[in-house]
N, C-alpha and C positions, 0 to 999 in steps of 0.2 A: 833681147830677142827671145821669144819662146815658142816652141814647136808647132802650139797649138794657133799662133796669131800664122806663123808660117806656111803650115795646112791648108787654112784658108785665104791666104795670098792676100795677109793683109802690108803692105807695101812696109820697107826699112822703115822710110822715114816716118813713117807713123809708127812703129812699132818706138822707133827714141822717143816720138812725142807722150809716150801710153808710162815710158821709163819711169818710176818711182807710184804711178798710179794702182798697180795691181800688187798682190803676192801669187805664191803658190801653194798649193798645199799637198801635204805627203805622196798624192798619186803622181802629183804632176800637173792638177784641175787648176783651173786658171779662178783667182778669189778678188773680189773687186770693194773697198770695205766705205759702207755705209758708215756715219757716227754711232747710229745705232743697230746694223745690221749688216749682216753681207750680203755679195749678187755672187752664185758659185756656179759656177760653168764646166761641163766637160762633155765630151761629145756625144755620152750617152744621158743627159740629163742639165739642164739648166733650172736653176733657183733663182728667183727673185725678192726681194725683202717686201716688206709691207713698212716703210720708212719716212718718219716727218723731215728727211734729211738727205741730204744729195752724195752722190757719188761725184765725184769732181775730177775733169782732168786738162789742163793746160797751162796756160801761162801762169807762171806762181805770184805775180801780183795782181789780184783778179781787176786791180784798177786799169791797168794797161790793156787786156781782153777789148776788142771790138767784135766781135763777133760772139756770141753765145748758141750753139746749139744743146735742144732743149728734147730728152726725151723718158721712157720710159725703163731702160736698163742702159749698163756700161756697153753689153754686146750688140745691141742692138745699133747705138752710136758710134762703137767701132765700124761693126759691118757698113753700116752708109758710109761713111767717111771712106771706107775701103771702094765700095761702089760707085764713084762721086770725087773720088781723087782731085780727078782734071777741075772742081770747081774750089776746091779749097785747098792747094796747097802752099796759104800763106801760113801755113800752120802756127805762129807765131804770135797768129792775133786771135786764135780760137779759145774758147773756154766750153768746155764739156759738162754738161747737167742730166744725170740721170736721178729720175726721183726715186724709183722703185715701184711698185705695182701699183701704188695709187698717188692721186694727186691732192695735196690736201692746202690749206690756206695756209700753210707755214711755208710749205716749197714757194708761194705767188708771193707772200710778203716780202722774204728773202731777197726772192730777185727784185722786185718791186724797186726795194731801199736800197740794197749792194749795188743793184747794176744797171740804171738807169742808163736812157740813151744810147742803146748798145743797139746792134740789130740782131735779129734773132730767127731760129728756124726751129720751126716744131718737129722733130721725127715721130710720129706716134702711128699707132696702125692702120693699115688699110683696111678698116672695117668701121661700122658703126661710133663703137667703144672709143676706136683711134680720131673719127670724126671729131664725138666728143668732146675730149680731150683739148683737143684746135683749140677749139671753142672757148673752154674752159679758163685754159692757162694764158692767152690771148687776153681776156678779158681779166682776168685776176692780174696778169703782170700790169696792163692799164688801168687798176683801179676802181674797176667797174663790176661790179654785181650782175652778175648773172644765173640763171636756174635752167638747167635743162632736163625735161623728163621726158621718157621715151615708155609709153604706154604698151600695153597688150596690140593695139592696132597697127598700124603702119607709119605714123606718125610721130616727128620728134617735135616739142612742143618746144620753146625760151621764150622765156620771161626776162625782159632786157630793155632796160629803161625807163621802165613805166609801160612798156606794149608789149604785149603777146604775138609768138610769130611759129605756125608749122609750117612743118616740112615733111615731104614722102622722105622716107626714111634710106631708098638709095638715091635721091639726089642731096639731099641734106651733108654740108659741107662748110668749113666757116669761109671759103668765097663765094658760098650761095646765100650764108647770112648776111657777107658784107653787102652784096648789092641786094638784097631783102631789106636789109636794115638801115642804109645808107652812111654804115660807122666803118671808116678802115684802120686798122688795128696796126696792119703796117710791117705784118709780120710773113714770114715765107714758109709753106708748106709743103714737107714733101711723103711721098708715098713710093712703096715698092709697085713698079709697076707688073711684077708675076708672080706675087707671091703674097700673104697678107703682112709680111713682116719682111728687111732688110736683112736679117741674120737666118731667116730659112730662104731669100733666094740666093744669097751667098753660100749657106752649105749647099743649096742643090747645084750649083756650078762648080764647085771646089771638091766636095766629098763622095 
């Protein structure tokens, strides 16, 4: 248990599931350890690493994991899971992935090979960037090349298949590629609906 998961009401029985995944450090700041980096958190300040390597937290043989959620930092996947309780608490078959601030073809290979056949949900932002992302990691864990750029204009362009496909850049979505593209990926996406991240609409209800 620690104060800070407490504060913001993040439920016991995820706090035992988080047990052996974090440390702490001299203030009391909550430290989340990358292989090559850390995620440092405290209430006045969050860090995230720039990392070819996952933060990891669940089931300790990741072969038994049926479930994988997949996002951007440890707090961020706490906070959902804290938001979102009523949908997951088989906790038992979860496996936690945080890449750190970017996403690179070692995080997509990794799971690729380790964790085939799993189901998966993407946490990433509610914004453009977080769109992205979907997209991204969605298609790297299948195998599949894809390029996305997003110009000066209003437009996010992917190159996906062998075809070229835009998008108005706020409806641009990877369930507005799937049915653009007619590829489903098969994966579950979720979004803060008030706020552009999971862990700021949890501090603004909690702090």
């Amino acid at each position: 248990m620690h104060p800070f998961f407490t504060k913001l009401g993040v439920p016991q029985e995820i706090q035992h599931f988080l047990t052996g995944h974090y440390q702490t450090d001299q203030g009391g700041n909550l430290v989340f350890p990358y292989a090559d980096g850390i995620e440092h958190f405290g209430f006045s300040f969050h860090l995230v690493p720039a990392s070819g390597n996952f933060w990891m937290a669940g089931i300790s043989d990741r072969q038994l994991s049926r479930h994988v959620i997949i996002g951007h930092s440890a707090m961020e996947l706490i906070a959902f899971l804290t938001l979102n309780f009523h949908l997951f608490r088989r906790l038992e078959n979860l496996l936690l992935l945080a890449t750190g601030s970017g996403i690179t073809a070692s995080h997509l290979n990794w799971i690729a090979a380790h964790l085939p056949g799993r189901s998966y949900s993407l946490v990433f932002g509610n914004d453009l960037l977080g769109r992205a992302a979907d997209l991204k990691v969605a298609a790297g864990i299948r195998g599949i090349p894809v390029a996305i750029s997003i110009p000066v204009s209003s437009e996010v362009n992917v190159r996906f298949r062998c075809r070229n496909y835009s998008f108005d850049q706020q409806r641009f979505s990877l369930h507005a590629f799937e049915k653009a593209s007619g590829y489903r990926f098969g994966m579950r996406t979720y979004k803060a609906k008030r706020s552009l991240s999971f862990l700021s609409q949890l501090e603004s209800i909690t702090l």
